[in-house]
N, C-alpha and C positions, 0 to 999 in steps of 0.2 A: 470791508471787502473780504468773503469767503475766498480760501484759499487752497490748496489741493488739500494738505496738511489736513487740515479743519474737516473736508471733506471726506477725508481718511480715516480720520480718527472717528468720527460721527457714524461714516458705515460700520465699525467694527462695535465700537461699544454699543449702539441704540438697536442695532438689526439682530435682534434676538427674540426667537420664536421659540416660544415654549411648546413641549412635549405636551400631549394629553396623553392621560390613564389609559385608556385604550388604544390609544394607537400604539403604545407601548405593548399592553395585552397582543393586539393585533400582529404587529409584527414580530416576537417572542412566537405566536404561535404560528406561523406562517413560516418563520424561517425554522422551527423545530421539526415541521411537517416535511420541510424540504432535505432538511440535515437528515431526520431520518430514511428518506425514501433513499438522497447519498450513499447512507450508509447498508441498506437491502439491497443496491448495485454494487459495493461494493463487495458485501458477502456472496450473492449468487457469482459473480465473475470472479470472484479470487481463486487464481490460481499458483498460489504458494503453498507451502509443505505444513507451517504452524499456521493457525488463523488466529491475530492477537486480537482480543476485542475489544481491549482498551483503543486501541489508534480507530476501529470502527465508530465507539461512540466520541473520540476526540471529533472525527468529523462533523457529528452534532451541533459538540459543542461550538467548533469554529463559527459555522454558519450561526448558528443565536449570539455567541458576540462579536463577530463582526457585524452584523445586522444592527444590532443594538449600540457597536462603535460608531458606526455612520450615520444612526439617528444623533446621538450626542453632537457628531464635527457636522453635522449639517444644521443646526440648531443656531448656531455662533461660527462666524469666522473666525473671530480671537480666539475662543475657544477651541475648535482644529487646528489651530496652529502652535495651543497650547500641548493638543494632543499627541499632536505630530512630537514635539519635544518629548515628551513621556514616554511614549512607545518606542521612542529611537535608542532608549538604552535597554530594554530590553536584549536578550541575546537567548534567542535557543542552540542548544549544543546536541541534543536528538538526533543520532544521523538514520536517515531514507536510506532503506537498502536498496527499497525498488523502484527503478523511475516510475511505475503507475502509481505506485503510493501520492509521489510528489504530483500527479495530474487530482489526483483524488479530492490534496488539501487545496488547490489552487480552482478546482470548482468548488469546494465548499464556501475558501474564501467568497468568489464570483456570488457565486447565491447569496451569500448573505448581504453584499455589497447592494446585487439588484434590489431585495427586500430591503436591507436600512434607505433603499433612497425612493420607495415605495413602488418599483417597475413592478409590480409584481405579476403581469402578463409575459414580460422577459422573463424573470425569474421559474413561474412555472411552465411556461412552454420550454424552454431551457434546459432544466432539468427533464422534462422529460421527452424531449429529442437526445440527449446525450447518454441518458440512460436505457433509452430503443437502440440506438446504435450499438452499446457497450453488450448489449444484449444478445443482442444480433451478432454481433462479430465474437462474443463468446461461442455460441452456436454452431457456426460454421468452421469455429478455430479445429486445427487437428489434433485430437487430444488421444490418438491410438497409444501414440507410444510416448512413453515417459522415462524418464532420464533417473537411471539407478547407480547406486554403487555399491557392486559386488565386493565384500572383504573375507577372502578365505585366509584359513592360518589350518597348517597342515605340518606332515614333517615331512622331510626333503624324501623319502623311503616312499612316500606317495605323489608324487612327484607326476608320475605319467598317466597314475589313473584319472589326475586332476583334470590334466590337460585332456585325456579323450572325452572327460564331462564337458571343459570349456569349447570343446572344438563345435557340438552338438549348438552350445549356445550360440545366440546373436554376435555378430564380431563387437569386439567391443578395446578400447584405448589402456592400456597400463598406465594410473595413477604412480601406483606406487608398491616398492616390494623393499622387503624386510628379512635378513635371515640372520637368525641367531643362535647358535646352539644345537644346529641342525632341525630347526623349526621354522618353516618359511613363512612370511604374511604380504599377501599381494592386495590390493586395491584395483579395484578395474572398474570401468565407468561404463557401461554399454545402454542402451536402449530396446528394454521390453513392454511388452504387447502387458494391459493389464490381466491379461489372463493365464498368462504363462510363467507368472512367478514364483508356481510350484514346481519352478523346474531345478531351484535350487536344494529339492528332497534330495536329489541324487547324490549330492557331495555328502550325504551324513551315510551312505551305505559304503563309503572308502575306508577300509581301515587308515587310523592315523588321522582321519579330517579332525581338527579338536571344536574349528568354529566355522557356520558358514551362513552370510549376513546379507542381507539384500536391503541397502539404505535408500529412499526415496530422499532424493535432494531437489535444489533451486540454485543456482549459481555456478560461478568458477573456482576451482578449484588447482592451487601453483603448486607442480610437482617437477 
């Protein structure tokens, strides 16, 4: 009398399907093609301050081994399950500054998942409706004005001439101010037009201005 047991153990051990050489070739280059075009959407749409390129080609890489994981755990149930154990001690400690980033890895994941499970009509239609979109909506985004921070350091004896420069400018939020020794240093965050960031010439014709900095940032900043 078969029993469930006997049953159980039979589909795990015996139902093992071997990989071929090419299908391995196949999907290595299929999900490479996709990891890369990922990572061309993610370069034209980024809109941060540094562009790191290592985390562009990490998305490559994700997509070819995931792709490449899900061939393996789809081969063998014992197997995935041994997988699943292995992978679960893993731990990454990498913090995501930007929540798009975290969309970036989790379609790479998705791609590679479609390709190791062979969808590969999901997979490339997929990618490239997501990446028409990401495109698109880059496009249309409003990108006039961009988020600066002004850092003047002057001495206090220039005090007024500062202000009739800053009054000319865009209004803008006080970060932060510093005054030591009768040499003041203010922080100010405002929002200029990219064409007009020569407008900070004016504070080097103030006697006393000693510095005057115009930082393009990305984030919050606690003052």
């Amino acid at each position: 009398m078969t029993t469930f047991q006997d049953i159980f153990k039979k589909g795990f051990l015996e139902n093992f399907q071997s990989i071929g050489v090419w299908e391995v070739v196949l999907t290595l280059a299929l999900s490479f093609g996709i990891g890369l075009f990922i990572y061309f959407i993610y370069r034209v749409t980024f809109g941060g301050v540094i562009f790191v390129k290592s985390f562009g080609t990490s998305l490559i890489m994700i997509t070819m081994v995931t792709a490449l994981v899900l061939m393996v755990v789809a081969s063998n149930a014992a197997l995935s399950l041994g997988m699943v154990g292995a992978l679960s001690i893993v731990r990454f400690r990498t913090a995501v500054k930007d929540t798009i980033d975290t969309i970036f890895m989790f379609w790479a994941i998705t791609a590679g998942i479609a390709v190791g499970a062979q969808q590969y009509a999901a997979a490339g239609l997929g990618a490239l409706g997501i990446g028409l979109l990401l495109v698109i909506w880059n496009l249309f985004k409003t990108k006039r004005n961009f988020p600066f921070l002004l850092v003047l350091r002057f001495d206090e004896s220039s005090k007024k001439d500062v202000q009739n420069v800053l009054r000319k400018m865009p209004q803008g939020r006080l970060k932060s101010k510093i005054v030591s020794q009768g040499v003041m240093e203010l922080t100010i965050e405002m929002n200029i037009k990219e064409n007009e960031v020569g407008i900070i010439d004016a504070f080097s014709a103030i006697p006393g201005v000693h510095d005057a900095s115009l930082i393009s940032y990305k984030g919050d900043i606690i003052a």
